[in-house]
N, CA and C atoms of all chains as a GROMACS GRO file, in nm:
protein
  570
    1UNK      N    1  10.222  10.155   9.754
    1UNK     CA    2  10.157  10.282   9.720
    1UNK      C    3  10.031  10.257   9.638
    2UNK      N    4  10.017  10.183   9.578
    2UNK     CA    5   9.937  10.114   9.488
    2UNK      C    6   9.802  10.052   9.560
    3UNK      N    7   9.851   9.967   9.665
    3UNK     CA    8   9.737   9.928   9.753
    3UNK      C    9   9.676  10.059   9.814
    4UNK      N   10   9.744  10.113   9.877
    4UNK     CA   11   9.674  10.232   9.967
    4UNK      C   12   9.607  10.353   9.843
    5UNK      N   13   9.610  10.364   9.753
    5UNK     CA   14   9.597  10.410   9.668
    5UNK      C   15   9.427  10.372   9.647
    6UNK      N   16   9.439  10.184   9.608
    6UNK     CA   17   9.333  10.149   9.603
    6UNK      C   18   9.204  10.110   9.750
    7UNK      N   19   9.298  10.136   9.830
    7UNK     CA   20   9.203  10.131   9.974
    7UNK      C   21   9.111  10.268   9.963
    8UNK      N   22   9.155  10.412   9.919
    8UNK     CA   23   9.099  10.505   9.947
    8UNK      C   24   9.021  10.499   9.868
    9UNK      N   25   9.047  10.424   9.713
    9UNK     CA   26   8.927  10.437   9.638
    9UNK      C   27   8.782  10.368   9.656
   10UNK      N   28   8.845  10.211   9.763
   10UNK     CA   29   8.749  10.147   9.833
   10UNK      C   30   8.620  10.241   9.966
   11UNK      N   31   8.743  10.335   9.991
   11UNK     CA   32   8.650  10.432  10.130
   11UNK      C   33   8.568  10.511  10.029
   12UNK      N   34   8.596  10.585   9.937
   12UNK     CA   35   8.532  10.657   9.877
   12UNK      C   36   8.465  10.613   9.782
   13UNK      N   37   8.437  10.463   9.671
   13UNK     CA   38   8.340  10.440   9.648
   13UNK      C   39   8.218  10.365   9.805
   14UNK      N   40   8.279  10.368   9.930
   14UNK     CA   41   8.146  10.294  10.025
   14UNK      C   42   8.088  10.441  10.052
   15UNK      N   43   8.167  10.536  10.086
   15UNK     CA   44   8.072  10.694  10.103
   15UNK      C   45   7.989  10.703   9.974
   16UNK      N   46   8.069  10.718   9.883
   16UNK     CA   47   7.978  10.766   9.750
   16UNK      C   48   7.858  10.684   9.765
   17UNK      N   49   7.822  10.539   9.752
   17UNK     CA   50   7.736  10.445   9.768
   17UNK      C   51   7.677  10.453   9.902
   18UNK      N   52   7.698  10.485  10.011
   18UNK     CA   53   7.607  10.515  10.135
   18UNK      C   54   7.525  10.640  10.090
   19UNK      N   55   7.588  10.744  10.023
   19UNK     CA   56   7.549  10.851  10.034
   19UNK      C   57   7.405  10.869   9.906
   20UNK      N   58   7.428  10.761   9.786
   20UNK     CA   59   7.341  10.756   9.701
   20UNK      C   60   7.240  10.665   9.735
   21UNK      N   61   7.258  10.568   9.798
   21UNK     CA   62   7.149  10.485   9.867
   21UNK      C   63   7.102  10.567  10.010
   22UNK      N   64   7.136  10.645  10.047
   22UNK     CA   65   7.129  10.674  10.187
   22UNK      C   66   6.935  10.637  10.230
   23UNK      N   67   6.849  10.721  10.110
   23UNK     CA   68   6.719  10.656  10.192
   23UNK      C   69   6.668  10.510  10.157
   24UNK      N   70   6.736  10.417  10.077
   24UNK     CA   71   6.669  10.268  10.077
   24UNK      C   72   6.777  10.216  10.143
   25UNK      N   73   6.832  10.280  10.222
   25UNK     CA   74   6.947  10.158  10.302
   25UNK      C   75   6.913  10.056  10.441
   26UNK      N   76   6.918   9.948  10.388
   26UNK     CA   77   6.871   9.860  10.478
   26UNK      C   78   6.968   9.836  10.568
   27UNK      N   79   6.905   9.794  10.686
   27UNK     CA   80   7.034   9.718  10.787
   27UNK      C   81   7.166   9.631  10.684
   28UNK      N   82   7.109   9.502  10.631
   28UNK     CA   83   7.190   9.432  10.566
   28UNK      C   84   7.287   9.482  10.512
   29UNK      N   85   7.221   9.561  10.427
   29UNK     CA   86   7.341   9.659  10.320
   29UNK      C   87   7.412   9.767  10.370
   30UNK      N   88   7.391   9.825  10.464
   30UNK     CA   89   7.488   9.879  10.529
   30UNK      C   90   7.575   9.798  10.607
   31UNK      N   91   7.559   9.689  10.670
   31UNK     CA   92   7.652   9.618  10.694
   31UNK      C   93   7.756   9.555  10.636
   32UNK      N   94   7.694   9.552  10.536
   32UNK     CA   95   7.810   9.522  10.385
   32UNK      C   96   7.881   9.629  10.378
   33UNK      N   97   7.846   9.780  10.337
   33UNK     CA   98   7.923   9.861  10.307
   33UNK      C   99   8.004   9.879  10.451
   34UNK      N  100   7.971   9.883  10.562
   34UNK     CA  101   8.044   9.880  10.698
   34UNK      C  102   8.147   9.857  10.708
   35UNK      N  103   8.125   9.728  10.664
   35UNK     CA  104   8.263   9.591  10.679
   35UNK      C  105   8.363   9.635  10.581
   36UNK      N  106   8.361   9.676  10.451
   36UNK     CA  107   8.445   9.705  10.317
   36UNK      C  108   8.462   9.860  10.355
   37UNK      N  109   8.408   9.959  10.410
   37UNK     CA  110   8.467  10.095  10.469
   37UNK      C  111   8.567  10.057  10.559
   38UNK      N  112   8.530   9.937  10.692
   38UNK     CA  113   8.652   9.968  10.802
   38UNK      C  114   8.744   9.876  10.735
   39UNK      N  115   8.748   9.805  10.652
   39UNK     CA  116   8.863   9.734  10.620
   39UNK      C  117   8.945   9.845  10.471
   40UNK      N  118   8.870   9.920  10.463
   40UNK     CA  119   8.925   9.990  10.354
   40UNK      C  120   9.029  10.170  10.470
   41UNK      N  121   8.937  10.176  10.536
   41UNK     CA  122   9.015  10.307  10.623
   41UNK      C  123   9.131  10.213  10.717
   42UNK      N  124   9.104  10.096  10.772
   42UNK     CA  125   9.214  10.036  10.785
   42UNK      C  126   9.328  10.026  10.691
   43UNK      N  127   9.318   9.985  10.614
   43UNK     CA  128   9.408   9.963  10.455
   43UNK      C  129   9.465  10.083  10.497
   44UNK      N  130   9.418  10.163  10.412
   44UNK     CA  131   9.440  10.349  10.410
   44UNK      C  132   9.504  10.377  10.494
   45UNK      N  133   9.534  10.326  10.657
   45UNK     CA  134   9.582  10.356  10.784
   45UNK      C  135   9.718  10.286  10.763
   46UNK      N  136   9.737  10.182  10.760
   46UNK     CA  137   9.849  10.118  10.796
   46UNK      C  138   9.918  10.050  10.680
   47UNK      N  139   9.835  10.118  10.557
   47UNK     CA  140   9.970  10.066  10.453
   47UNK      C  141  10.042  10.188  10.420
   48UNK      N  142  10.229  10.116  10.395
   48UNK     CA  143  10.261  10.211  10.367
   48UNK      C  144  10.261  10.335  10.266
   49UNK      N  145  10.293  10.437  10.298
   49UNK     CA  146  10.259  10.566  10.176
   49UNK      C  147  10.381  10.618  10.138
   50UNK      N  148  10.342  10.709  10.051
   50UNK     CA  149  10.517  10.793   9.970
   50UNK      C  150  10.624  10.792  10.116
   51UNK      N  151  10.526  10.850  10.227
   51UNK     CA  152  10.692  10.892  10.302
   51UNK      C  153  10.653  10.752  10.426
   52UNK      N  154  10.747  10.696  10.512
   52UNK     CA  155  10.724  10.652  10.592
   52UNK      C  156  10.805  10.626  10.679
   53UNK      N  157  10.853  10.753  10.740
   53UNK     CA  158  11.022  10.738  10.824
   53UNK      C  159  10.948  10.700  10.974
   54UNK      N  160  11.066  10.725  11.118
   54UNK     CA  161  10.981  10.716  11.207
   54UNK      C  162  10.918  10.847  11.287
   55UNK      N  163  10.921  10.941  11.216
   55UNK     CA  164  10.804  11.039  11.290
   55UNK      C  165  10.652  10.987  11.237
   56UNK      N  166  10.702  10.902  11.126
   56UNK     CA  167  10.522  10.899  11.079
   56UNK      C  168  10.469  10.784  11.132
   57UNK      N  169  10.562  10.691  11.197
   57UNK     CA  170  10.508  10.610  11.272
   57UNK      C  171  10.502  10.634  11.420
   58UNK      N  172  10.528  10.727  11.467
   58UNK     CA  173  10.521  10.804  11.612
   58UNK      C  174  10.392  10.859  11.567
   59UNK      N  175  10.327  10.925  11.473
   59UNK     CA  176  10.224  10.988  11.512
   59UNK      C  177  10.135  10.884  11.456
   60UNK      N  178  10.143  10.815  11.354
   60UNK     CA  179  10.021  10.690  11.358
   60UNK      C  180   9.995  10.619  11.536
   61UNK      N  181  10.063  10.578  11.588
   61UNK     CA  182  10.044  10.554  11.741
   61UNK      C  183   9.986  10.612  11.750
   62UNK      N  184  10.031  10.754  11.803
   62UNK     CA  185   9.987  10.864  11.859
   62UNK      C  186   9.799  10.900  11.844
   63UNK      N  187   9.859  10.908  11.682
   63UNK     CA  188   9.652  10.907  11.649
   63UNK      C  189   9.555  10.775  11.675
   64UNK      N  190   9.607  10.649  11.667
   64UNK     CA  191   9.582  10.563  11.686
   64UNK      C  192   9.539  10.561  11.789
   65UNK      N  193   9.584  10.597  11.935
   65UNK     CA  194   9.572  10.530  12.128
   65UNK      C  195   9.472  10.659  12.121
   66UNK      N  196   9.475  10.776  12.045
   66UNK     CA  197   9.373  10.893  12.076
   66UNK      C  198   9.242  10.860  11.939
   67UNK      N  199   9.247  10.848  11.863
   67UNK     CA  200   9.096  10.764  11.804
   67UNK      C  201   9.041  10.681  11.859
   68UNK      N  202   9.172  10.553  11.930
   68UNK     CA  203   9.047  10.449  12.058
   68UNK      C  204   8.977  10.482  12.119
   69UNK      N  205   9.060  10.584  12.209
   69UNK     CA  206   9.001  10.652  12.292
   69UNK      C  207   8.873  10.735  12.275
   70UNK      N  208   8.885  10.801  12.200
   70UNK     CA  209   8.728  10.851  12.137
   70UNK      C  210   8.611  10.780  12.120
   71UNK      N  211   8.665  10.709  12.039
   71UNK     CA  212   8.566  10.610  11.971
   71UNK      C  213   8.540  10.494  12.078
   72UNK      N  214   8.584  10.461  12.179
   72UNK     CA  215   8.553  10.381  12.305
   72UNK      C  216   8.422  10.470  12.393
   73UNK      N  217   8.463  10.619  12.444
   73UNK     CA  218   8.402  10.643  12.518
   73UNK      C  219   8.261  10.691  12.440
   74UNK      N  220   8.292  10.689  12.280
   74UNK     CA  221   8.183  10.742  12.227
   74UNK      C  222   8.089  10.611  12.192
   75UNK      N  223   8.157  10.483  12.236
   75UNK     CA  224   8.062  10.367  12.233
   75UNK      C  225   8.017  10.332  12.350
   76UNK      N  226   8.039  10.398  12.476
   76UNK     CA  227   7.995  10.381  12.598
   76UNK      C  228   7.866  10.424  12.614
   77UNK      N  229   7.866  10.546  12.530
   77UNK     CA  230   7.743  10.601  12.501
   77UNK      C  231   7.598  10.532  12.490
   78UNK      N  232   7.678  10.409  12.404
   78UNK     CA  233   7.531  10.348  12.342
   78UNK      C  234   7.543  10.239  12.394
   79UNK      N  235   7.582  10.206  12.493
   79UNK     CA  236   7.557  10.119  12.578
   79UNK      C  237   7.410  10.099  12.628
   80UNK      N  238   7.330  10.025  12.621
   80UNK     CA  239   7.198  10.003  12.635
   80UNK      C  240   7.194  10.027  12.816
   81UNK      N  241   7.308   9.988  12.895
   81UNK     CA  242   7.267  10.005  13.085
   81UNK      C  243   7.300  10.179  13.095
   82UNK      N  244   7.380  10.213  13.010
   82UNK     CA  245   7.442  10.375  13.027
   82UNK      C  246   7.325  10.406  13.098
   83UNK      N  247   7.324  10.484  13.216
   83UNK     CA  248   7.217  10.561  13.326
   83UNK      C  249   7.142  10.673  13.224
   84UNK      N  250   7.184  10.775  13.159
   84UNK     CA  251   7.099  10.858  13.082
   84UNK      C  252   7.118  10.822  12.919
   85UNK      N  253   7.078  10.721  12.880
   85UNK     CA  254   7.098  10.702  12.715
   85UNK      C  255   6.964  10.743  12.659
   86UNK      N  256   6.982  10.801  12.497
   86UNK     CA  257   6.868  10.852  12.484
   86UNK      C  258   6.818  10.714  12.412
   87UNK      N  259   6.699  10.689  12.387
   87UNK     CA  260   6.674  10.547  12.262
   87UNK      C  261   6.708  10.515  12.128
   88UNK      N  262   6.793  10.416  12.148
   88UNK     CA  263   6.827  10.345  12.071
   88UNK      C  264   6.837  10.345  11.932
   89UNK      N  265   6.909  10.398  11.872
   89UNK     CA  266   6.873  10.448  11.689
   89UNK      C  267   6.821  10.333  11.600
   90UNK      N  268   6.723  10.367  11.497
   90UNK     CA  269   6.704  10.251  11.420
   90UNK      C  270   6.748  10.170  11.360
   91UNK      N  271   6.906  10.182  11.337
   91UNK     CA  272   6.986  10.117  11.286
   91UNK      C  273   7.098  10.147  11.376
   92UNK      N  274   7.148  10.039  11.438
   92UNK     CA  275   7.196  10.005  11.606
   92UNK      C  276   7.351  10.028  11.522
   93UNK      N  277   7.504  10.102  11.568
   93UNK     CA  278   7.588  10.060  11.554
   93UNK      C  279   7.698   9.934  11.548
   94UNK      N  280   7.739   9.935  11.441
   94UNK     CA  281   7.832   9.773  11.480
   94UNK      C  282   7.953   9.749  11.486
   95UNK      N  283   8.038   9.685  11.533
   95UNK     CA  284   8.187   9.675  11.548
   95UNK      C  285   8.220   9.732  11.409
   96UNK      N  286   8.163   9.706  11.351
   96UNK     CA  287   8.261   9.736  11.172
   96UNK      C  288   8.250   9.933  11.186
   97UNK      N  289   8.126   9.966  11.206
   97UNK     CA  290   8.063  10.119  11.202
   97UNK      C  291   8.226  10.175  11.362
   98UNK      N  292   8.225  10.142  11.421
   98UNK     CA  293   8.317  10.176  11.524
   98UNK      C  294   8.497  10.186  11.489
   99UNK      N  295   8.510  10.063  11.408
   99UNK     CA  296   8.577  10.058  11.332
   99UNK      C  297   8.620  10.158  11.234
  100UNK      N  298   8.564  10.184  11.150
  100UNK     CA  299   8.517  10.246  11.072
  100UNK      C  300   8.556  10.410  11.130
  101UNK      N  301   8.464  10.388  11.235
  101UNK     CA  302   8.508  10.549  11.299
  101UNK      C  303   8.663  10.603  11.370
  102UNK      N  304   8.680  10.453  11.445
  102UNK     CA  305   8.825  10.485  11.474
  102UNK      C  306   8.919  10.482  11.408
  103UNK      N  307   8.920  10.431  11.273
  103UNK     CA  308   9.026  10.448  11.159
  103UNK      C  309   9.011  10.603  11.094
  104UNK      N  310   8.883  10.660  11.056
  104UNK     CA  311   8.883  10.776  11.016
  104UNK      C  312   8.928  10.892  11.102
  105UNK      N  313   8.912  10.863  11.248
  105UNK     CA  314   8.938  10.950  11.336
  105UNK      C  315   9.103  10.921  11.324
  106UNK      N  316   9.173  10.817  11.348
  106UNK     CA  317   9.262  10.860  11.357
  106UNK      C  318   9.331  10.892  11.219
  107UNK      N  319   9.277  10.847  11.118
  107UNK     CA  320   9.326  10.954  10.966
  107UNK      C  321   9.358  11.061  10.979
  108UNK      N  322   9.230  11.128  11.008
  108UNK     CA  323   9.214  11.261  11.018
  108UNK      C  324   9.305  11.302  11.138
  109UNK      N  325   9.368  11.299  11.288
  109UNK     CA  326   9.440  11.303  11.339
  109UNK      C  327   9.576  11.309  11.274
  110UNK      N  328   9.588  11.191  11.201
  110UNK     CA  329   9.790  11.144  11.130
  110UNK      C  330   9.780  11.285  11.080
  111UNK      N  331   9.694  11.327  10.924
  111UNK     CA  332   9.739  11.383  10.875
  111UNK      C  333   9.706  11.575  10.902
  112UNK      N  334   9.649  11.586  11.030
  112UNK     CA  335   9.674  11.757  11.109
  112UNK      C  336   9.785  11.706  11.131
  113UNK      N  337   9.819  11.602  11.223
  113UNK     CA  338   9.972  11.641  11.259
  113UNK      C  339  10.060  11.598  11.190
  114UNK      N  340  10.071  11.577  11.087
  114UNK     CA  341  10.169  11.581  10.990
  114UNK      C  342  10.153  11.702  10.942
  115UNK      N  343  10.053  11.769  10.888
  115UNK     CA  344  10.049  11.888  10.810
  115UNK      C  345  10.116  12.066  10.946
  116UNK      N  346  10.086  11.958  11.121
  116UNK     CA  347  10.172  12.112  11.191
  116UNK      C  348  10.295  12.077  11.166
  117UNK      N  349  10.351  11.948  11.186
  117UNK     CA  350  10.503  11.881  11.141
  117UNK      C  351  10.554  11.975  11.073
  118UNK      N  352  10.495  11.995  10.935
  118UNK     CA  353  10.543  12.079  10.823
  118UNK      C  354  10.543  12.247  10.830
  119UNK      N  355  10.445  12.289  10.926
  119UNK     CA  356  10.471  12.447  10.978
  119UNK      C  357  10.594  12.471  11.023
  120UNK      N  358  10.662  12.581  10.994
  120UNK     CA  359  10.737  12.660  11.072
  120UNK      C  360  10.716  12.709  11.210
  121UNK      N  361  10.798  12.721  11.306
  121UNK     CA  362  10.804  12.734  11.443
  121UNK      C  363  10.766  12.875  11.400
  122UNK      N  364  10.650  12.949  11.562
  122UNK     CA  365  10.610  13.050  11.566
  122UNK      C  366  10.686  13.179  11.519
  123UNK      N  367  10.822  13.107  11.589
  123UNK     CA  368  10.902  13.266  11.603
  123UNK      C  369  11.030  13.274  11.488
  124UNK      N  370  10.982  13.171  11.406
  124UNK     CA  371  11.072  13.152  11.292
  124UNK      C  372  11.055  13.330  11.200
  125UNK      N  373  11.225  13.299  11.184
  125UNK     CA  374  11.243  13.446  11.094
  125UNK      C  375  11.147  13.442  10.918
  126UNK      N  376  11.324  11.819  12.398
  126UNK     CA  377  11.502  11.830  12.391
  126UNK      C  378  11.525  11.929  12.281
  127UNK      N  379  11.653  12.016  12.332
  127UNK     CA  380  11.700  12.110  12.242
  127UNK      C  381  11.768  12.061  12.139
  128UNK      N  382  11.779  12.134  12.078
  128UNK     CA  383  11.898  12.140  11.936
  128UNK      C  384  11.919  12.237  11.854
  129UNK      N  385  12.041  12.214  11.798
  129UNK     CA  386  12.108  12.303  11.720
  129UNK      C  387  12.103  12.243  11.566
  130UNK      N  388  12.014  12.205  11.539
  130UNK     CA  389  11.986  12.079  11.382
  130UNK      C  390  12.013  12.257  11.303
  131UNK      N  391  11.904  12.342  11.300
  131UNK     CA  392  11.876  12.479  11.218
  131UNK      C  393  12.031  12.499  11.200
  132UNK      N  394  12.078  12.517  11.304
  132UNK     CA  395  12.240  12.619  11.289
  132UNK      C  396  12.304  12.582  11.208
  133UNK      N  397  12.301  12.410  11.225
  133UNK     CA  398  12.456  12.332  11.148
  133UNK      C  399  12.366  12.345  11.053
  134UNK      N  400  12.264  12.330  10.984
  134UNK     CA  401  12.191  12.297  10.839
  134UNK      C  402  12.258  12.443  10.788
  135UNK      N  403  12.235  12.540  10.832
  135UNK     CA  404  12.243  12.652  10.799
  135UNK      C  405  12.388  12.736  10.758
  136UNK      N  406  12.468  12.643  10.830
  136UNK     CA  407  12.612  12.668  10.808
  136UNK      C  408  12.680  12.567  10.641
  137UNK      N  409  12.596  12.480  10.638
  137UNK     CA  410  12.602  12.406  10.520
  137UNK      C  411  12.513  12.502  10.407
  138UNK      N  412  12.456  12.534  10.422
  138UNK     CA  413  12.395  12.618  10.324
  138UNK      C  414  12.255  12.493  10.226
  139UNK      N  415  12.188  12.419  10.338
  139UNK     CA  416  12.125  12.302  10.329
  139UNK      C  417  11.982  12.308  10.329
  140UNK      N  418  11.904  12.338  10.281
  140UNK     CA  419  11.790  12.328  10.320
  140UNK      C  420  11.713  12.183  10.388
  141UNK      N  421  11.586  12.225  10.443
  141UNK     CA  422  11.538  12.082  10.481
  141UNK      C  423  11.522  11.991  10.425
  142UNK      N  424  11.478  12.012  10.279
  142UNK     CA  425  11.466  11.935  10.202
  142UNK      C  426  11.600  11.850  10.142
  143UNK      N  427  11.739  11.920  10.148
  143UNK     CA  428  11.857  11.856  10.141
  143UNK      C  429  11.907  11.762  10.267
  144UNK      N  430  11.904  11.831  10.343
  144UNK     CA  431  11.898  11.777  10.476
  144UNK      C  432  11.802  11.626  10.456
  145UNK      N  433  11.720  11.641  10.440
  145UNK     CA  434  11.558  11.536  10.469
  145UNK      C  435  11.638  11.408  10.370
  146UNK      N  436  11.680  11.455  10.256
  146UNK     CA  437  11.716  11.350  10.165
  146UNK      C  438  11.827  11.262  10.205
  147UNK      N  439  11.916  11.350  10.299
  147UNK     CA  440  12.063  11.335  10.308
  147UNK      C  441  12.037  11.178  10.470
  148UNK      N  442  11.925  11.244  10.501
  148UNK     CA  443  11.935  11.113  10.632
  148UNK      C  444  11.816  11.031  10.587
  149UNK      N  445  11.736  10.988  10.461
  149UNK     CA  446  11.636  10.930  10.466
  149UNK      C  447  11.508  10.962  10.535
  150UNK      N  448  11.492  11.056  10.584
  150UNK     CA  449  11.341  11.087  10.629
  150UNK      C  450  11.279  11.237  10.540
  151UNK      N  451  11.135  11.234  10.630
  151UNK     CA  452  11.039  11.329  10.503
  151UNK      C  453  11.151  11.479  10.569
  152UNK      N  454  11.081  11.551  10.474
  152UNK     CA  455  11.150  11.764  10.533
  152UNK      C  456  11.058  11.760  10.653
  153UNK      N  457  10.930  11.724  10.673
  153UNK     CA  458  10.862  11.764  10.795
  153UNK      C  459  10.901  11.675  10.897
  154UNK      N  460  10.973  11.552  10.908
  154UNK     CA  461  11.088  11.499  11.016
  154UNK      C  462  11.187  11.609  11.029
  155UNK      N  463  11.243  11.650  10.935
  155UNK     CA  464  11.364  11.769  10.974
  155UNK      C  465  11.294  11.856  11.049
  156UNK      N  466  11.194  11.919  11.039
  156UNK     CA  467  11.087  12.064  11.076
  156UNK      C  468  11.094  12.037  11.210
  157UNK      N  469  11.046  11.948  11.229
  157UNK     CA  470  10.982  11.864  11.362
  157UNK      C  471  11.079  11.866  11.488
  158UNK      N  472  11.159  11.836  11.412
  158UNK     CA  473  11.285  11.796  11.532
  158UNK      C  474  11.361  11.933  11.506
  159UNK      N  475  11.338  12.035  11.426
  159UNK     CA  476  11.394  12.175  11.432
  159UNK      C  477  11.330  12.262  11.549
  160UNK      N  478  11.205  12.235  11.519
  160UNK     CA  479  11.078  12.296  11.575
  160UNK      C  480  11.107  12.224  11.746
  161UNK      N  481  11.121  12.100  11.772
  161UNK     CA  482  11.169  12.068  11.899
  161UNK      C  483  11.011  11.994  11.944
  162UNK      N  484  10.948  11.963  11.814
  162UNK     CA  485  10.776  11.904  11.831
  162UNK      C  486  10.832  11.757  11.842
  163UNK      N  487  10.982  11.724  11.829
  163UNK     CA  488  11.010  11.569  11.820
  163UNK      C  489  11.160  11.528  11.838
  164UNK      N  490  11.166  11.466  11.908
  164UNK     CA  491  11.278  11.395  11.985
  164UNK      C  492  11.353  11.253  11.864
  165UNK      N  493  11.463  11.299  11.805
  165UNK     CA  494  11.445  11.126  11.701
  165UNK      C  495  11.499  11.064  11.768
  166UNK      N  496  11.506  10.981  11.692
  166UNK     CA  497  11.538  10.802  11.784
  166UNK      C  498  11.657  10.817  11.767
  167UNK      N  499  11.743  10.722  11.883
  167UNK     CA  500  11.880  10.710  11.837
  167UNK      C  501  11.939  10.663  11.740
  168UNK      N  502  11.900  10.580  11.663
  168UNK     CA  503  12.005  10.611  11.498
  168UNK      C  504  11.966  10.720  11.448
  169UNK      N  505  11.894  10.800  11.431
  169UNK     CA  506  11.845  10.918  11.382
  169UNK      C  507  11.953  10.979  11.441
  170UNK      N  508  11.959  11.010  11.562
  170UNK     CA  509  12.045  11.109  11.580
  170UNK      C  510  12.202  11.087  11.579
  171UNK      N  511  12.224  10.924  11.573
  171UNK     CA  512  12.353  10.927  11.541
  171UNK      C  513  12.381  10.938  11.386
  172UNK      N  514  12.313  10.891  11.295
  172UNK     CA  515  12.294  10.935  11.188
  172UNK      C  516  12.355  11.093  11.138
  173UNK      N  517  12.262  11.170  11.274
  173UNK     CA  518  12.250  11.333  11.192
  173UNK      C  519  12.401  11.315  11.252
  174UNK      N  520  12.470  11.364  11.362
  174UNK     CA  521  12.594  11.340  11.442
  174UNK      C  522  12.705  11.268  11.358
  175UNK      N  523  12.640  11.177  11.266
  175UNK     CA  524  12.802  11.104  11.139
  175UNK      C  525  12.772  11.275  11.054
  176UNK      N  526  12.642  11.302  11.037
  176UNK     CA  527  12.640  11.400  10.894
  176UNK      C  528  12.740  11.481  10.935
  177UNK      N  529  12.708  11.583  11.026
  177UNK     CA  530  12.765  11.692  11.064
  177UNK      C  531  12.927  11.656  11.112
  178UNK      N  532  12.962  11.590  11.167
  178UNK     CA  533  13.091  11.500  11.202
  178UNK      C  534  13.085  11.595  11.354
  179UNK      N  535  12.987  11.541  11.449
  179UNK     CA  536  12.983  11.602  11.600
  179UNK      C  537  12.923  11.531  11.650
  180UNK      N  538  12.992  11.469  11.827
  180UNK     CA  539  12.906  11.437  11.921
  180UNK      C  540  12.759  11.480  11.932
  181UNK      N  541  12.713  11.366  11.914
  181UNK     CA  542  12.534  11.401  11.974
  181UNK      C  543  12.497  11.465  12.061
  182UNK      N  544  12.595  11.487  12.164
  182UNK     CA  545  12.580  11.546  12.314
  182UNK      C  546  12.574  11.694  12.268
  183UNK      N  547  12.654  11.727  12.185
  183UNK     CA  548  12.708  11.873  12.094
  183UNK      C  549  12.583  11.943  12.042
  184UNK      N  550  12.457  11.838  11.978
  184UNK     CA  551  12.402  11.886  11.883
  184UNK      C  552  12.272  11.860  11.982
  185UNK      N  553  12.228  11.768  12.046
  185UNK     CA  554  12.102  11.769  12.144
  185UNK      C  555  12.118  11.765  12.301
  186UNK      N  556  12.063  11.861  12.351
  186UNK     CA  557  12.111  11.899  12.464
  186UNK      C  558  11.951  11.870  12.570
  187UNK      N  559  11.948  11.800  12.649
  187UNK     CA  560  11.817  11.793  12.716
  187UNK      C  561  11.845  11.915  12.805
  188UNK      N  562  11.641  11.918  12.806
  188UNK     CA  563  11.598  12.057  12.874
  188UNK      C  564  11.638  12.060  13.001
  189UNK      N  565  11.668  12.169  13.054
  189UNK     CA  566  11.695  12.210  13.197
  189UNK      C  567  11.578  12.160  13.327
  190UNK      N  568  11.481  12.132  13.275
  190UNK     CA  569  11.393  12.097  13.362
  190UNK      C  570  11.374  11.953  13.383
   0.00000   0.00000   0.00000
C-alpha cells in the first residue's frame, strides 16, 4: 500500500513538473519525465491496493486488453506511412508517452468500473 | 448467471458489507455478483455455498439462453 501510495505521488509530481515546465520543455526532458510517469502509472496499475479480491483482478484485465487497444489504434495514427496523417508533431511520441497513456487509460477504466461495481442494480428497492 | 446471493443475505439479516467480510472480498464483489455484472470463480462460489450451507446449483442458476 505504501509503494502504490508512492507511485501516485511519482505520477503526480511528473504532471505537476510537465505542467510547470510545460513552455521550456525540451525533447530530452520530457523524455525523462516520460519514462518515470509510465513506470510510475504502471506502479499505480499493478501494485497491490486496500482491496484486491478477484473481481478486481477481472477488471484490471478487462481495462488492461481495452487501454491496448486504444492506445494501439491511437498509435497507428502516427504512423508516418498512415495514408491520411496530418504532420508530424514537434515533439514525436515515444514508447514511454504510449505507455504512459495506456496505463492511465486503463486507470481510469479499473476505477469507473469499480465505482458501477458499487451501484445498486436499476430496479433495486 | 442468476442468483439468489440478495435473498439468502437477506434472510440472515447481513448486509454486503457483512457478507463482503465474511468471504474475504470488497462489498462491491458482493454488489456485482448481486447485480449479476459478475460471475465468481469457483471457490468463490463454493465458498458462498459452505456460508449459506446450500448446493451451488441452489444458489446460481445459469441463464435460460
Amino acid at each position: 500500500m505504501v509503494l502504490k501510495t508512492l507511485a501516485w505521488v511519482l505520477v503526480a509530481f511528473c504532471f505537476l513538473a510537465a505542467a510547470l515546465g510545460r513552455g521550456a520543455m525540451e525533447q530530452k526532458s520530457w523524455n525523462g519525465f516520460s519514462m518515470v510517469l509510465s513506470f510510475g502509472l504502471t506502479a499505480a496499475f499493478f501494485l497491490r491496493g486496500r482491496v484486491d479480491d478477484e473481481r478486481v483482478h477481472s477488471l484490471k484485465l478487462k481495462a488492461l486488453g481495452a487501454a491496448f487497444l486504444a492506445t494501439y489504434l491511437l498509435a497507428l495514427k502516427f504512423q508516418p506511412h498512415w495514408p491520411r496523417m496530418k504532420p508530424a508533431p514537434a515533439m514525436p511520441a515515444t514508447a514511454y508517452d504510449f505507455i504512459s497513456a495506456t496505463m492511465l487509460l486503463a486507470l481510469i477504466l479499473f476505477y469507473f468500473w469499480r465505482w458501477q461495481d458499487a451501484r445498486p442494480a436499476k430496479d433495486a428497492e | 448467471m442468476k442468483n439468489c446471493l440478495k435473498e439468502l443475505r437477506a434472510e440472515k439479516n447481513w448486509s454486503q458489507g457483512d457478507l463482503a467480510e465474511r468471504l474475504e472480498v470488497s462489498r462491491q464483489t458482493i454488489n456485482a455478483i448481486e447485480t449479476e455484472k459478475y460471475d465468481p470463480s469457483l471457490p468463490l462460489a463454493l465458498k458462498i455455498a459452505k456460508l449459506f450451507k446450500q448446493p451451488v446449483e441452489a444458489i446460481f442458476k445459469a441463464d435460460a439462453s
